[in-house]
C-alpha positions as CSV (number, residue, x, y, z in Angstrom):
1,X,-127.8,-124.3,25.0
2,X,-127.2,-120.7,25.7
3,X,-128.3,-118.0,23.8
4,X,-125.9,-115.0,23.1
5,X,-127.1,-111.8,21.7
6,X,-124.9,-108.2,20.4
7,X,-126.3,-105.3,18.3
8,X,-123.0,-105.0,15.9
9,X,-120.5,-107.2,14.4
10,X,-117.3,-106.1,15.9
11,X,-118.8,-106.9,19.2
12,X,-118.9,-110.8,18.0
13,X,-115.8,-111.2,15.9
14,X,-114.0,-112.1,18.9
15,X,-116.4,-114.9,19.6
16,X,-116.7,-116.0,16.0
17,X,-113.3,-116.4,15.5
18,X,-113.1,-118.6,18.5
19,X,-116.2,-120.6,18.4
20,X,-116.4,-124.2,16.5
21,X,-119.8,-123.5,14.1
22,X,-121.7,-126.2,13.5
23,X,-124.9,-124.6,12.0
24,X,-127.0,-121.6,10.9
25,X,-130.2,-120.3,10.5
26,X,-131.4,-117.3,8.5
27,X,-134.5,-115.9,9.9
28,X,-135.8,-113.0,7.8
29,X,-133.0,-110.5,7.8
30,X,-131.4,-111.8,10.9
31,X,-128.5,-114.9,10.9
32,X,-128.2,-117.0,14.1
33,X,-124.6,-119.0,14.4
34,X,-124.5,-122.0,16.1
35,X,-122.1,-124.1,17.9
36,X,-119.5,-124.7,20.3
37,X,-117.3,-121.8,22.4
38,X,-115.3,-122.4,25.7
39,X,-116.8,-126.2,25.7
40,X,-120.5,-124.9,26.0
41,X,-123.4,-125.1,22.8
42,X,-124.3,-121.6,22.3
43,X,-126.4,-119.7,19.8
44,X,-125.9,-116.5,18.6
45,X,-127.3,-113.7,17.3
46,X,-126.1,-109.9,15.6
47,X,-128.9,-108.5,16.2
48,X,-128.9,-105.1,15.2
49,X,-129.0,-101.6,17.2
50,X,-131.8,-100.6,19.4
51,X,-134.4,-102.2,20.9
52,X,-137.0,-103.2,18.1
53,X,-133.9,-105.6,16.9
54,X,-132.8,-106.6,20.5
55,X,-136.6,-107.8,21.2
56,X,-136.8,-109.7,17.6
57,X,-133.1,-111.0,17.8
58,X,-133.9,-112.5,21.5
59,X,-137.5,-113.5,20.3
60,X,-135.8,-115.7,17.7
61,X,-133.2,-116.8,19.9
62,X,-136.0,-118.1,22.9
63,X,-138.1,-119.2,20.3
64,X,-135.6,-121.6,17.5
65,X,-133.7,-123.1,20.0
66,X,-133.7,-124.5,23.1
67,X,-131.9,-121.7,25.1
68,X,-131.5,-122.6,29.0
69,X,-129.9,-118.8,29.4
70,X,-129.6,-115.2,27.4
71,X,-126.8,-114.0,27.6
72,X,-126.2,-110.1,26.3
73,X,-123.4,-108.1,25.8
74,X,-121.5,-105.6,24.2
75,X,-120.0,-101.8,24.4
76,X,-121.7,-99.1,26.6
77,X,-121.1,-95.9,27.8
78,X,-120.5,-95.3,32.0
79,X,-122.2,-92.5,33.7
80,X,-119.1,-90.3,35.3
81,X,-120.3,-91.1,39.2
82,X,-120.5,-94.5,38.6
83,X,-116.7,-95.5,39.0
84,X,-116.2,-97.0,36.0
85,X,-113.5,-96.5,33.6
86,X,-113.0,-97.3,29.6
87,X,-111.8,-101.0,29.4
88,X,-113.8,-101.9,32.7
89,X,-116.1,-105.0,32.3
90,X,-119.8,-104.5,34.0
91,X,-122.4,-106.1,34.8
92,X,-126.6,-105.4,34.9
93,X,-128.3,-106.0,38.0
94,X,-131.3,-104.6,36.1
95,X,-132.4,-103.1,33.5
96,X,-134.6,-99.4,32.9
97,X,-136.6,-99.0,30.4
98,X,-135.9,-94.9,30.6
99,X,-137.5,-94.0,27.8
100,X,-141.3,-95.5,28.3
101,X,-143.6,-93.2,30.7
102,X,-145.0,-89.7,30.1
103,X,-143.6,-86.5,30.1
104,X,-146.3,-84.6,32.4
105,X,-145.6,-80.7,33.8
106,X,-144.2,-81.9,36.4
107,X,-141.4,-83.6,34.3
108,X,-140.7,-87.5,33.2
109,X,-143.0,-90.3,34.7
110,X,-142.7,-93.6,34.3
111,X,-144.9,-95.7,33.5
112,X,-146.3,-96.9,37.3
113,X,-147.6,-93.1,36.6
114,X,-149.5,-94.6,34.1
115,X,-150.8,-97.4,35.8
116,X,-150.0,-99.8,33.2
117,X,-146.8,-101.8,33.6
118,X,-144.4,-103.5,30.6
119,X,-144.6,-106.8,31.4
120,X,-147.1,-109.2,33.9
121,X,-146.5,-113.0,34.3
122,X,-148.0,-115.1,37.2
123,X,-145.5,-114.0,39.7
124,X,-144.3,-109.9,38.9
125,X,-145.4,-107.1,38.0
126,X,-142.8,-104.9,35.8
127,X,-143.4,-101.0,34.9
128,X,-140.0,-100.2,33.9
129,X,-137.3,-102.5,35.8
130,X,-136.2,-105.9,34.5
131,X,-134.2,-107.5,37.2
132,X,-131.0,-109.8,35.6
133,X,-130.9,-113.5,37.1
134,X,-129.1,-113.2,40.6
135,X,-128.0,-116.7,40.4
136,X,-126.2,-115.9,36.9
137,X,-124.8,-112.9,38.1
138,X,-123.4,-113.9,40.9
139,X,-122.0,-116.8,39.3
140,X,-120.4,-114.3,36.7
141,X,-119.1,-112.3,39.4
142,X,-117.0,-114.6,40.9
143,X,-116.0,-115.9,37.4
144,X,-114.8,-112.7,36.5
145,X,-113.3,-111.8,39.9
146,X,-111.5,-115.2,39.9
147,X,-109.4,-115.0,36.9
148,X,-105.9,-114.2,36.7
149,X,-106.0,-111.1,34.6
150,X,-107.5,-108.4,37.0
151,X,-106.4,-105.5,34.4
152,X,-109.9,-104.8,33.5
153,X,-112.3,-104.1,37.0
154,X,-115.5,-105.4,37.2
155,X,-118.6,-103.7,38.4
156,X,-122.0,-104.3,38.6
157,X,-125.1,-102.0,38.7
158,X,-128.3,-100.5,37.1
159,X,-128.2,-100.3,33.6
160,X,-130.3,-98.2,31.3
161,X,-131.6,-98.6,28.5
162,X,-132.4,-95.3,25.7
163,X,-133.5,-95.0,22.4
164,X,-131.3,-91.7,22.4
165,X,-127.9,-92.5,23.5
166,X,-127.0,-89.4,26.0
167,X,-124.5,-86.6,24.0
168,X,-124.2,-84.2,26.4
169,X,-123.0,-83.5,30.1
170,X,-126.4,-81.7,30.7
171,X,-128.7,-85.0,29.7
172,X,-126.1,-87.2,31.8
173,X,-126.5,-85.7,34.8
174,X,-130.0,-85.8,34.8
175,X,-130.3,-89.4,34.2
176,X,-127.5,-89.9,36.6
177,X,-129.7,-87.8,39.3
178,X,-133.3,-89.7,38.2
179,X,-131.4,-93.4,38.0
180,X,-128.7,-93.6,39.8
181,X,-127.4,-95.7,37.0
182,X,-123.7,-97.6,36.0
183,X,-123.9,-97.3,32.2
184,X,-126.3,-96.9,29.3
185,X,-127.4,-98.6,25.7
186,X,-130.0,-98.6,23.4
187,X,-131.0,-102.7,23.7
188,X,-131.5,-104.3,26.7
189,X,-134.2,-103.8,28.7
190,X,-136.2,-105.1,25.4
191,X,-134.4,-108.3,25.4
192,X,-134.7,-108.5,28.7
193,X,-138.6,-108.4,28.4
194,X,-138.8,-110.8,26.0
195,X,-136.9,-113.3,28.2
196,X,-138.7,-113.1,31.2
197,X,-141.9,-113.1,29.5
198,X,-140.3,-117.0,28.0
199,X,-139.2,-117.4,31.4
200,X,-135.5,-117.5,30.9
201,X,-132.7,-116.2,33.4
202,X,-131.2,-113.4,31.3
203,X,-127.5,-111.7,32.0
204,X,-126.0,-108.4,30.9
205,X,-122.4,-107.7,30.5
206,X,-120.4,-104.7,29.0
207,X,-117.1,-104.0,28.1
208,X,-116.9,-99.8,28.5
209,X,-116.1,-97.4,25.9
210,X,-116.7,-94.2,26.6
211,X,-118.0,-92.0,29.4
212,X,-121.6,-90.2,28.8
213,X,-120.7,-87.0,29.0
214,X,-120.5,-84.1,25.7
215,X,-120.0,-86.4,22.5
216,X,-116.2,-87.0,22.1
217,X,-115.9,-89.7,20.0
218,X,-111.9,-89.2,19.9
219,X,-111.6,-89.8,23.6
220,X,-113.3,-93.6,22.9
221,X,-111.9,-96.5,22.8
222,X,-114.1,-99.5,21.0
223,X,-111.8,-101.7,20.0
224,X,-110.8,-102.3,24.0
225,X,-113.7,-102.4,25.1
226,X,-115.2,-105.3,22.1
227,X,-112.2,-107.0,23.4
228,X,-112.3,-107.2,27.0
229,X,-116.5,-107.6,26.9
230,X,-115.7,-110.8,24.7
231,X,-113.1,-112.1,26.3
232,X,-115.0,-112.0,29.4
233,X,-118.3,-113.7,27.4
234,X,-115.7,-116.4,27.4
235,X,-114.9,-117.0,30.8
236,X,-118.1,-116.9,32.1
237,X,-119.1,-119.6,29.8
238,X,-115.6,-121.5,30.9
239,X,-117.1,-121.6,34.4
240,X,-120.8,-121.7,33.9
241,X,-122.2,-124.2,36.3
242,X,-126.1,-123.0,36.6
């Protein structure tokens, strides 16, 4: 089984409207949906915005089921350097956990300044970077590359992950500058620390919105980007041969 996970419900409504359901569960105030979707059994969970729902969503996903993968995704915003556009599908070779560290005189630290990291299991030490499974990204990759509909461009990258999303030019720049980073959103490196501490190969993918820059909300466009992120959930699952 494969475990999906969004924050909102127009980032699933795609997927529901596709998939066969064959079960639920209510689990306190969050629903998982169960069944089939492009021939694979997958679970999944809207699990609400930021990353105290993304770590209970995914902690209910690895924990009711038998999940062999995580897979999350929705909308984000692309840092202007990065090279991505609104409508382009990415991908997470990691995620940051940019807000967790110390702001000393010196500026931001993380929290290797610190000295104590996020996450320790029997083979890695993590302070603030969750790497995505390689073998499930490069699998998605060439999914993704493959199909016949190259309209939307694919990239992949460091993702970041903020309570705040960024607002302003100003704030981009200087998370651009610190992280070198292909988009943002307020969930993932959460549920991305829940999975590796289960031990479960986790994927990102995105379907962009907007670029972070000063707050124009007229100049977005979701509704492309739900689409294109779902539709792409889809074809990985079509080819997934872990």
């Amino acid at each position: 089984m494969i475990a999906l996970l969004c924050s909102v419900q127009a980032e699933a409504d795609l997927l529901l409207s596709t998939m066969t359901v064959t079960g639920a569960l209510q689990l306190g105030a969050k629903s998982i949906i169960m069944g089939k979707l492009a021939g694979r059994d997958i679970s999944l969970c809207v699990g609400g915005m930021g990353k105290v729902n993304a770590a209970h969503a995914a902690t209910l996903l690895l924990t009711n089921a038998s999940a062999e993968a995580l897979i999350v995704f929705g909308i984000g915003g692309a840092y202007r350097s990065s090279g991505a556009n609104i409508g382009d599908v990415v991908l997470a070779r990691e995620e940051i956990a940019a807000d967790e560290g110390v702001l000393t005189p010196e500026g931001f630290k993380d929290t290797s300044h610190i000295g104590i990291p996020l996450l320790k299991t029997a083979t890695s030490v993590i302070y603030h970077t969750f790497p995505a499974s390689a073998s499930l990204l490069e699998q998605a990759l060439q999914t993704l590359s493959s199909r016949a509909d190259t309209a939307s461009p694919i990239h992949a990258g460091t993702f970041v992950t903020l309570s705040t999303c960024t607002g302003t030019s100003a704030r981009a720049e200087e998370l651009e500058a610190r992280y070198h980073g292909l988009c943002e959103n307020m969930e993932v490196a959460a549920a991305a620390q829940v999975a590796l501490s289960h031990h479960i190969p986790w994927l990102e993918l995105r379907g962009i919105s907007n670029l972070v820059k000063d707050r124009a909300m007229k100049e977005w466009d979701i509704p492309k980007a739900t689409a294109v992120v779902q539709n792409a959930v889809i074809d990985i699952l079509k080819g997934w041969n872990p």
